[in-house]
VEXKE-782613 format. One record per residue: x negated, z negated, y negated of N, C-alpha, C, O in turn; residue in three letters. Coordinates in steps of 0.02 Angstrom, whole numbers, plus 50000, padded with zeros to 5 digits. Layout:
residues N
XZYXZYXZYXZYALA ...
END
This chain:
residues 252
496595089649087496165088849145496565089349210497125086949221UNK 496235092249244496475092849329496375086749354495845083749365UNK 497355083849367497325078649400496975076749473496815082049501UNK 496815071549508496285069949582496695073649630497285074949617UNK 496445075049677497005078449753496815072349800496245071449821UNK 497315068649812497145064149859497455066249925497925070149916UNK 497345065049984497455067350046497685058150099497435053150125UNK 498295061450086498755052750143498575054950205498345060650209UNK 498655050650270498705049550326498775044350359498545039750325UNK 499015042150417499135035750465498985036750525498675041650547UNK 499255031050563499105032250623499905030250649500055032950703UNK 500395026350620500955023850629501535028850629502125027250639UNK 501265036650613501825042150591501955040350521501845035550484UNK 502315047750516502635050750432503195043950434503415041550381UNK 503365041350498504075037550449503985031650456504425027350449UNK 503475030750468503185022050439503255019350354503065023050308UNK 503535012450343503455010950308502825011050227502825010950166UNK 502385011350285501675007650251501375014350222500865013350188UNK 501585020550226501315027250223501905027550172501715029150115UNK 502565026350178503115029050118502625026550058502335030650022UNK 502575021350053502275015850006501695018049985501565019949928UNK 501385017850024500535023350007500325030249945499945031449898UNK 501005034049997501165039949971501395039349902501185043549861UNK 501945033249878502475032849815501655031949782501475037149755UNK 501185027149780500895024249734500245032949732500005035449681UNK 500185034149772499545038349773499785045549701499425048349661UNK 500605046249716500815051449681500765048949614500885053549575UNK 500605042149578500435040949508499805043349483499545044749429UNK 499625043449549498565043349506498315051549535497765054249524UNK 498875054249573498525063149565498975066349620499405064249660UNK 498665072849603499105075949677498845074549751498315073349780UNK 499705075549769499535072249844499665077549891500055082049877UNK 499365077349949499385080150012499545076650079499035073750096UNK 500015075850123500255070650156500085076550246500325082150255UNK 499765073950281499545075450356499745070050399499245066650415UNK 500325067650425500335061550471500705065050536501035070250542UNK 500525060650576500745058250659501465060850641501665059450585UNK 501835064050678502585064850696502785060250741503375059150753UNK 502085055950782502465051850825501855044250819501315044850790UNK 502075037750852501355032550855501075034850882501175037050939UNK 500305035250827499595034550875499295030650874498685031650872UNK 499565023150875499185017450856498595017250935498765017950994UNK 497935016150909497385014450965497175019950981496825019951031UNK 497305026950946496945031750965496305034750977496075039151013UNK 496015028150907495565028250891495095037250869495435039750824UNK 494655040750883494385046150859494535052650915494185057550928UNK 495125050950940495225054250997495575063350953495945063250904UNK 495425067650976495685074550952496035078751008495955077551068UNK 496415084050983496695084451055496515093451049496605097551005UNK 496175093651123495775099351137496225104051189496275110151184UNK 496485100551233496885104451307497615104951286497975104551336UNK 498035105651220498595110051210498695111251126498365108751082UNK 499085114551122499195116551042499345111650981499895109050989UNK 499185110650953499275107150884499735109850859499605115750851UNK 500555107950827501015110050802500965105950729500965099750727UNK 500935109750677500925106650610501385109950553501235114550515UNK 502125105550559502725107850484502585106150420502205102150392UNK 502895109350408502985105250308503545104050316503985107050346UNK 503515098850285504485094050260504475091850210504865087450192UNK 503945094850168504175092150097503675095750024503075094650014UNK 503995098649996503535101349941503935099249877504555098649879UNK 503505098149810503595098149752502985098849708502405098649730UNK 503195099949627502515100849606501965092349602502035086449585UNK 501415096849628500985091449637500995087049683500695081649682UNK 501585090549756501545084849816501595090349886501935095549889UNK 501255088049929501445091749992501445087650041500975083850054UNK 502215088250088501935083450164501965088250231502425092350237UNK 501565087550269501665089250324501795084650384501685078650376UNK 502085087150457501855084250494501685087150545501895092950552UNK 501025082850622500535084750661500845083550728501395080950723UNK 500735084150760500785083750821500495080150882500715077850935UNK 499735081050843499435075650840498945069550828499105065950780UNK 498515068150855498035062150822497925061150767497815066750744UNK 497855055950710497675054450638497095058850637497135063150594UNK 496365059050686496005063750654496095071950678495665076150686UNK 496925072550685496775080150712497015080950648496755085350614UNK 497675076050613497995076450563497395077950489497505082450448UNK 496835073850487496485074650443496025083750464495945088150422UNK 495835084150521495615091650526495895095350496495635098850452UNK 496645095450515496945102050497496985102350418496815106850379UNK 497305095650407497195095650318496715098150295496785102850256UNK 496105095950310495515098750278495285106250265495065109050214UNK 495465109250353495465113650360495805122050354495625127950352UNK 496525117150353496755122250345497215121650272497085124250218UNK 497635118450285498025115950200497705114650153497955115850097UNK 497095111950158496805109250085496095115650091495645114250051UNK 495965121550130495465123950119495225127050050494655128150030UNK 495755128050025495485131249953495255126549903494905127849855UNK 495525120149924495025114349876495075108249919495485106749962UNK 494405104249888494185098049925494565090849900494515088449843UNK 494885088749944495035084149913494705076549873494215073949901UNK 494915074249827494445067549801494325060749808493955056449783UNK 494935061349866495005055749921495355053249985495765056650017UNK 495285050949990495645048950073495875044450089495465040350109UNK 496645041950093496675037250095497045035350172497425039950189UNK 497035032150201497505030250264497825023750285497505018550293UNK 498445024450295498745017350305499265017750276499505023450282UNK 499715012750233499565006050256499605005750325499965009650357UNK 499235001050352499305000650430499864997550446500124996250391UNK 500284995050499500464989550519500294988550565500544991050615UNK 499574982750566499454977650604498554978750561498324984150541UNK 498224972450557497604971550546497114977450580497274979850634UNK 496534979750546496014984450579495264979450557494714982150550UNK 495364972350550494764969450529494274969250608494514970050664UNK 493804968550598493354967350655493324971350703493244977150684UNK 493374970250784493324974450832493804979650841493794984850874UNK 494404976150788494924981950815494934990150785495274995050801UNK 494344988950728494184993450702493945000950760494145006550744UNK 493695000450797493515003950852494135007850879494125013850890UNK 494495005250885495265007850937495595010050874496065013750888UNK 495515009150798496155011750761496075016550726495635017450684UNK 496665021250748496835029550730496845029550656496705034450621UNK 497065022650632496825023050537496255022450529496145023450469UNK 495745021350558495215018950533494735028150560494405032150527UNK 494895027850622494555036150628494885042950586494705048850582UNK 495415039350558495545045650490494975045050466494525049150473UNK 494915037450419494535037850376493825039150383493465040550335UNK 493595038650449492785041050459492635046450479492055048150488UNK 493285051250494493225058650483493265061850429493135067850423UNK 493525056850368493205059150304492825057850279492625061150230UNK 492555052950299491765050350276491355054150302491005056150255UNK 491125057150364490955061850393490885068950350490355071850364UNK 491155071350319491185077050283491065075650210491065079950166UNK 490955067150201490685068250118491285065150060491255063950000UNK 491785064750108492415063550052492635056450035493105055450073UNK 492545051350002492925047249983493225042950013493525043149959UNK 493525038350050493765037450114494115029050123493705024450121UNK 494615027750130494645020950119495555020650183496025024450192UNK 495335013650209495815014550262496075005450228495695000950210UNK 496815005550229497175000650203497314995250280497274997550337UNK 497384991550272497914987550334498314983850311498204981650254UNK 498954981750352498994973550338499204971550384499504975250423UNK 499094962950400498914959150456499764956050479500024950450483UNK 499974962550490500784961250502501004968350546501024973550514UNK 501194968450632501234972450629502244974350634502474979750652UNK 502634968450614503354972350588503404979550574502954982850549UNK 503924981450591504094989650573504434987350468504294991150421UNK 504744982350463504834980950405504544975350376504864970850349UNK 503934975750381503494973850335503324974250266503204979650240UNK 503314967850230503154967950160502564968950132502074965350141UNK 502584975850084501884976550074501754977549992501364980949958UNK 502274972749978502384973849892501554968749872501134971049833UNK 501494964249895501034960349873500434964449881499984961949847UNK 500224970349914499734972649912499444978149852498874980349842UNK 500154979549814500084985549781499644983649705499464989049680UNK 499484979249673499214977949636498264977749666497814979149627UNK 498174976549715497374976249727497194983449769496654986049785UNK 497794985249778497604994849793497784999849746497605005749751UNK 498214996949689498155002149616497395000549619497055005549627UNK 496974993649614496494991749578495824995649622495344997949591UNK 495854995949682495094999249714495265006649716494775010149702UNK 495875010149730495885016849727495875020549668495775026549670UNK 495985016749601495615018749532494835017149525494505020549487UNK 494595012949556493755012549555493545017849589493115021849571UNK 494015017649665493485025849708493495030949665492975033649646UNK 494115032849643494445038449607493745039549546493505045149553UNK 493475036149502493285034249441492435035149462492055039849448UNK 492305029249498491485029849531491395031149581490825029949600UNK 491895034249633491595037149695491375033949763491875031049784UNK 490995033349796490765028149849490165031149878490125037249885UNK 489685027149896488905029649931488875034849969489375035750003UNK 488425038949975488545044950012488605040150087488265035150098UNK 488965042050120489005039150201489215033350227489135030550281UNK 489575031650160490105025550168490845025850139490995028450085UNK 491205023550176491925022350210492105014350173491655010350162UNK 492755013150157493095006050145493555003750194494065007150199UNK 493474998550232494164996750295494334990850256494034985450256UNK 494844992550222495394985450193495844980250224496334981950258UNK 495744976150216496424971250257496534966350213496224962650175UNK 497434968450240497754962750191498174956650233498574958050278UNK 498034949550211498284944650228499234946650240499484951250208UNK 499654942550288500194945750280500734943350214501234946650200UNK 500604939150188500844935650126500214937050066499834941850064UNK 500254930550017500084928749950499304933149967499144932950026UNK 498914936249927498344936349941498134932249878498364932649821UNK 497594927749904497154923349858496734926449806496694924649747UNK 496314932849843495724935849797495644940449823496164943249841UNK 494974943949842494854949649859494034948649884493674948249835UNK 493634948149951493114948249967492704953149991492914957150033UNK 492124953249969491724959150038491254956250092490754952650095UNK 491684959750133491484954550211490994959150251490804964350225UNK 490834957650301490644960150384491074960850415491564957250407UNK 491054964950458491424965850527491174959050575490604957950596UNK 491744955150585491654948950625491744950250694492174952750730UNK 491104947150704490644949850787491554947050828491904943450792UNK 491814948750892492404944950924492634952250983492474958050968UNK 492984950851040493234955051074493974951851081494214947051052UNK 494214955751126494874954851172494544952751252494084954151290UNK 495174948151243494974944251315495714949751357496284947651352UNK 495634953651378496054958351396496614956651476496464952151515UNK 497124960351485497444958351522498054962851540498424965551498UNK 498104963351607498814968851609499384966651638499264965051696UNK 499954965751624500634967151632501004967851670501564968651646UNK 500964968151754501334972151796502114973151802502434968051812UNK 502324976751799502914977251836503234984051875502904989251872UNK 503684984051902503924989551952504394992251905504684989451858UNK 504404999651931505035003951896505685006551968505585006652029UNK 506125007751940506755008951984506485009452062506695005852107UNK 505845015952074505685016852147505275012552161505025015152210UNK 504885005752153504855002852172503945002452142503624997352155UNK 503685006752112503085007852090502665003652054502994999852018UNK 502145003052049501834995351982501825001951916501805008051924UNK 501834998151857501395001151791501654995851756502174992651749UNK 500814996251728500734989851677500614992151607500524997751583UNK 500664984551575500694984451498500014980051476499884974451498UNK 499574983951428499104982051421499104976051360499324976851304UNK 498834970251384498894962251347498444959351311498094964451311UNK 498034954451269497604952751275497634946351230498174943851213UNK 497004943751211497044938251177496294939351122495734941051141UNK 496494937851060495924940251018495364933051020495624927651034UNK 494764933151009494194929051037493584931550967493214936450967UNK 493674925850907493124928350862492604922250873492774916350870UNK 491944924550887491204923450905490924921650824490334920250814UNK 491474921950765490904923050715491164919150673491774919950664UNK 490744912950627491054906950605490784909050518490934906250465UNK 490424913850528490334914950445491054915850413491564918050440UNK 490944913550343491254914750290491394921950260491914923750233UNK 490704926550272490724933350253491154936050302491294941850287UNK 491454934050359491554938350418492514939950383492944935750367UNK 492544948350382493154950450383493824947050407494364946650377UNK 493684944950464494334942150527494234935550486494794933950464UNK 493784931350466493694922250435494234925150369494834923550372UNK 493964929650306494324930750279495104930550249495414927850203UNK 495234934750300495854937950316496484932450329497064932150307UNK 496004927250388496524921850404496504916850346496974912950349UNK 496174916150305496024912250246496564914950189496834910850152UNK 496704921550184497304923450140496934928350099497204932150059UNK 496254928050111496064934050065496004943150094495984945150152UNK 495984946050047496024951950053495214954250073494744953450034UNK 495144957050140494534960050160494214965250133494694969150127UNK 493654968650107493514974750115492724975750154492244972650132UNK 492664979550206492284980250214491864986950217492124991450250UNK 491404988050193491194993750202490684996550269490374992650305UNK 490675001750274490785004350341490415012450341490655016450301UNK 489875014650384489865020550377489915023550454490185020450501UNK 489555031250460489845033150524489075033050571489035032450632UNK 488675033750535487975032450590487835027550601487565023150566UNK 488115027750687487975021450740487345018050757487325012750788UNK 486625022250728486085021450743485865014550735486015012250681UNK 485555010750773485345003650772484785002250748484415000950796UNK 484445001650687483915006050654483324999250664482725000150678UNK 483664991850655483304987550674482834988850738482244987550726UNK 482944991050799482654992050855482394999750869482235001650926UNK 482395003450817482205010550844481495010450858481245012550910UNK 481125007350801480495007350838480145005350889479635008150910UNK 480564997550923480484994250988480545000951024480045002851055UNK 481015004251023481405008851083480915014851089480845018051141UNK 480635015851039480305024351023479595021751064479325025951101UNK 479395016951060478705012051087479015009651154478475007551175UNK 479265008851184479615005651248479815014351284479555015351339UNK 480055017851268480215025651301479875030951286479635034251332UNK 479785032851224479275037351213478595039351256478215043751234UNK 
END
């Protein structure tokens, strides 16, 4: 049987830890295809880049593995894969991460791992974005590898709903269990940085303080700080379906 083609990506770059790791375990369960950042795009969120050229190498081939690297954004990285490297076949999943640093809750919005993965959800494919709630450049992510052999053989095996996505997060130590949560309602209480450079100029550094609104038990972020492992599922239509009919009766 024709082993799975799974398709890596990040948002942290090819020489992040959490992607070496990704990549070692993904090459047991099928062939791999590797598209990452040449440089950080952490917070890119679904951003693509339209006003200059996309430069995309290979640095690595063997049988049953390919890596490249992009130039830029995680989802330009997943375009081109799709599009151009993987066009002669579809791949059977998607995986992105490991992160370093949490994508539970609001931060889901701003992270370039998480808009990999809903640009493959978007097209139908499989899709699951890893984190963990550590953002060290040498971060330990041995404790995670036993509950991501365990869900990326279930996608692999049964697949996932048409129009749904997995955003994972892992506690930065022991994980207790494994839950399925909500996205826990919370913002950034935001804040900037100032300082001057040599000529005398301001530019700031963007700050903030995280603020969760949401005391459930189901909530991802409650989770997470509890020691368990998040999953939440996630699709890409924003539509607010509770109120469409208020709205269609109120504008229409």
């Amino acid at each position: 049987m024709r082993r799975p083609l799974i398709f890596v990506t990040n948002d942290d770059s090819y020489r992040s830890k959490g992607i070496e790791l990704l990549v070692e375990m993904m090459r047991k369960l099928g062939d791999v295809v590797v598209v990452a950042p040449t440089t950080q795009q952490s917070g890119k969120s679904h951003s693509i880049t339209v006003n200059e050229p996309l430069r995309c190498h290979k640095i690595a081939q063997e049988e049953g593995y390919q890596a490249y690297i992009c130039s830029g954004t995680p989802v330009d990285c997943v375009k081109i894969g799709f599009n151009m490297i993987m066009k002669d076949r579809i791949p059977d999943l998607l995986v992105s991460g490991i992160n370093h640093g949490s994508n539970a809750s609001i931060n889901t919005i701003y992270s370039g791992t998480m808009a990999a993965v809903f640009e493959g959800c978007a097209v139908n494919i499989p899709s699951i974005g890893f984190s963990l709630d550590c953002h060290k450049s040498d971060a330990d992510f041995n404790h995670c590898i036993p509950a991501i052999e365990k869900i990326t053989k279930d996608v692999l095996e049964r697949g996932l709903d048409e129009g749904v996505c997995l955003n994972i997060n892992f506690p930065e130590k022991e994980i207790k269990g494994i839950k399925v949560c909500h996205q826990a309602k919370a913002y950034w209480n935001e804040d900037f940085v100032e300082r001057k450079d040599p000529m005398g100029h301001s530019y700031f550094w963007l700050t903030g303080v995280y603020n969760c609104m949401d005391e459930d038990n189901g909530a991802d972020y409650n989770m997470l700080s509890k020691g368990y492992a998040s999953i939440t599922p996630m699709h890409v239509d924003f539509t607010s379906y509770k109120v469409l009919d208020k709205y269609k009766t109120r504008f229409e």
